[in-house]
VEXDREN-2710 file (C-alpha; in Angstrom, 1 decimal):
% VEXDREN-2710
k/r/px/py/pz
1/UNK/-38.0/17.3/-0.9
2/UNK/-36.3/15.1/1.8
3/UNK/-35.4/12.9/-0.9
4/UNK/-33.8/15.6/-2.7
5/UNK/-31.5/16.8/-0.3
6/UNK/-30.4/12.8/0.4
7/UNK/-29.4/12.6/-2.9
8/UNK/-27.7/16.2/-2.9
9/UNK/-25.6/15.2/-0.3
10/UNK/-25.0/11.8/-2.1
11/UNK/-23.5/13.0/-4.7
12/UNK/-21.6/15.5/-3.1
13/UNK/-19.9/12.8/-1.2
14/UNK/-19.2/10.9/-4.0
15/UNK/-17.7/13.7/-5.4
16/UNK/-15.3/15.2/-2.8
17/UNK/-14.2/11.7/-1.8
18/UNK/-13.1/10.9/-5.1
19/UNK/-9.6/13.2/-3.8
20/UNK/-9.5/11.8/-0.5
21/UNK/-6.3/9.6/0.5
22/UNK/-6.2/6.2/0.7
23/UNK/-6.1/3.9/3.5
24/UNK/-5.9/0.5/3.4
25/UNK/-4.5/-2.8/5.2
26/UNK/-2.9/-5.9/3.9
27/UNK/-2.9/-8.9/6.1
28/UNK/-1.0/-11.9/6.3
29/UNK/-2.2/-15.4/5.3
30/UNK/-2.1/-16.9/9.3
31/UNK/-3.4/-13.1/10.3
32/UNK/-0.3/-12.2/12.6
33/UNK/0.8/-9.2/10.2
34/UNK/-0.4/-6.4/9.2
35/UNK/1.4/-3.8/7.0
36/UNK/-0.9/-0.2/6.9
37/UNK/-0.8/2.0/3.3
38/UNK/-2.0/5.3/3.6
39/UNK/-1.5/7.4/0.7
40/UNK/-2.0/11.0/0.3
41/UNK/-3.0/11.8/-3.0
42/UNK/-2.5/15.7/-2.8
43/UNK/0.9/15.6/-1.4
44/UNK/2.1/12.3/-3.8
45/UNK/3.4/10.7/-0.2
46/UNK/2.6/7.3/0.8
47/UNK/3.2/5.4/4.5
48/UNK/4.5/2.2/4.5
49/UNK/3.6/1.2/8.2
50/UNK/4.4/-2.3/10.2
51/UNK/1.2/-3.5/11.8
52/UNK/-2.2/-1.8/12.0
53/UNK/-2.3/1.9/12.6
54/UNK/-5.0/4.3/12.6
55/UNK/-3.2/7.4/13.1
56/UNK/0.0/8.7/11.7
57/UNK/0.9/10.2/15.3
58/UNK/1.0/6.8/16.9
59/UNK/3.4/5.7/13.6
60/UNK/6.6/3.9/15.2
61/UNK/7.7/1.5/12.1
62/UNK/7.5/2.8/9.3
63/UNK/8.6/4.5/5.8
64/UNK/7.6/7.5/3.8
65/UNK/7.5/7.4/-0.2
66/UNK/7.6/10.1/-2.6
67/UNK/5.1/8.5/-5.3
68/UNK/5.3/11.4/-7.2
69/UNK/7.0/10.2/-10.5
70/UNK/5.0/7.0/-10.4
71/UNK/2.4/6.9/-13.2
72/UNK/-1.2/6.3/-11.8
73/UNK/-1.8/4.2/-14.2
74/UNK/1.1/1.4/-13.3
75/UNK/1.0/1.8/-9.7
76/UNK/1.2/-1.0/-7.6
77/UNK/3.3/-2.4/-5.9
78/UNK/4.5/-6.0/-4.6
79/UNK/5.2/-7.4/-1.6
80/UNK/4.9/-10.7/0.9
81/UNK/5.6/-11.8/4.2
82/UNK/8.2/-13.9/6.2
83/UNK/11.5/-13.5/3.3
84/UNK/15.0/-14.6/5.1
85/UNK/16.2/-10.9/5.5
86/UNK/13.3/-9.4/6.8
87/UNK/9.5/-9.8/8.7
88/UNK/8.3/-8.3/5.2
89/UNK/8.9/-6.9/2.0
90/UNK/7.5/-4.1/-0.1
91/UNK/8.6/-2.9/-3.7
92/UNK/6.6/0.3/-5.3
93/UNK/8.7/0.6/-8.2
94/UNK/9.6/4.4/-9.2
95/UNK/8.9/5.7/-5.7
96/UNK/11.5/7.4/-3.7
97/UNK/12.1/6.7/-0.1
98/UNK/11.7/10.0/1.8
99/UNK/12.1/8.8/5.5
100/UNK/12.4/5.1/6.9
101/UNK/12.4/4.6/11.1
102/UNK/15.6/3.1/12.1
103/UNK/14.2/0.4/14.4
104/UNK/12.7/-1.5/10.8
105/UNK/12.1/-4.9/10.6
106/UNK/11.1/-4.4/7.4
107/UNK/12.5/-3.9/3.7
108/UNK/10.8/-1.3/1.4
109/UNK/12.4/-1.2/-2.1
110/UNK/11.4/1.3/-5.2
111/UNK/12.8/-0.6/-8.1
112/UNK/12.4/-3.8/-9.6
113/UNK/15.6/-6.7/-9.5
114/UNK/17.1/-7.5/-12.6
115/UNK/16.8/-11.0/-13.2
116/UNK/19.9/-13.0/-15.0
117/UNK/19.3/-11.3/-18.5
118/UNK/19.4/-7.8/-16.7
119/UNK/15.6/-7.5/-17.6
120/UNK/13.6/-6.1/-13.9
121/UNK/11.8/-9.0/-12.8
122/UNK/9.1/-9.6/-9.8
123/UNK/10.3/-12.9/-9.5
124/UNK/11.3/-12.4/-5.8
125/UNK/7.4/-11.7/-5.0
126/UNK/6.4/-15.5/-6.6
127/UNK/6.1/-17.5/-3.0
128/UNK/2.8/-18.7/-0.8
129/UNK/3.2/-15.5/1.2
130/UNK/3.6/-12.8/-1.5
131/UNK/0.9/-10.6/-3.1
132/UNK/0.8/-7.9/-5.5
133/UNK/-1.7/-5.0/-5.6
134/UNK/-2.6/-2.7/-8.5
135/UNK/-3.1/0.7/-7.2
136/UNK/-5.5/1.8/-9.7
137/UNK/-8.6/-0.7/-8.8
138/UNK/-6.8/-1.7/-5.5
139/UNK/-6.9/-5.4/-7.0
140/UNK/-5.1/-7.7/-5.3
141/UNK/-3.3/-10.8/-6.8
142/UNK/-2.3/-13.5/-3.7
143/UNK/-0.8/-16.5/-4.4
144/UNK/-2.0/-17.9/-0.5
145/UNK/-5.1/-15.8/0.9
146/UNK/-3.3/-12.4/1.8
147/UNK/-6.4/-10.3/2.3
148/UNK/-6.7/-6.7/2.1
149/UNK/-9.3/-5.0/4.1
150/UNK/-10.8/-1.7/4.3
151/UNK/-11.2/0.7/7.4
152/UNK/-14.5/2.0/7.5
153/UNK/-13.9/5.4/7.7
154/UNK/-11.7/6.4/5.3
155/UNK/-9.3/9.3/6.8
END
């Protein structure tokens, strides 16, 4: 019986955390910088947040994307650390930005560069310190050891 009800529960939190947002962090390859993505799946708005934040309350850097004409299926986004123009860089291409702090250090774009033959390009993201992640598995693809790590709880 006990055994039962373990696996009842199991399942059932399996099953509602399938919907639950998303919460991840990707760190930089000397570990000095953080960028937080939280992504509310219900509402189709995603937090782009300088350094390591557990609670949107405490949010002081940070920008809010409407991800809600991006396609599941080719989300991602790229991104790396230390560019000329700013501490970091993020592209999620076919998001809209909603909301960015003014204090920013950061750049967040939501379309692609056109390279020379007007064709969008990620070349910008092809350095030691850039990454790309794919939404869908939450793969990441890092040319020098950018890391992303989980939070144990997920919120």
């Amino acid at each position: 019986m006990r055994k039962k009800i373990l696996l009842i529960l199991l399942l059932l939190w399996i099953i509602t955390s399938c919907d639950k947002d998303e919460k991840f962090y990707i760190v930089s390859p000397d570990g000095k910088k953080t960028i937080t993505v939280l992504t509310n799946k219900k509402d189709s708005i995603r937090y782009i947040i300088d350094g390591r934040s557990n609670n949107l309350s405490k949010m002081k850097s940070y920008v809010i994307l409407d991800i809600s004409k991006v396609s599941y299926i080719g989300d991602g986004f790229c991104g790396g650390f230390d560019f000329e123009e700013c501490k970091w860089m993020l592209l999620n291409n076919g998001a809209k930005v909603i909301y960015t702090t003014k204090d920013a250090d950061f750049c967040v774009e939501t379309e692609y560069r056109l390279d020379e033959s007007g064709i969008p390009s990620e070349n910008d993201f092809i350095c030691d310190t850039c990454f790309r992640i794919d939404y869908e598995t939450l793969t990441l693809h890092s040319m020098d050891l950018c890391k992303i790590e989980y939070p144990f709880f997920r919120f």
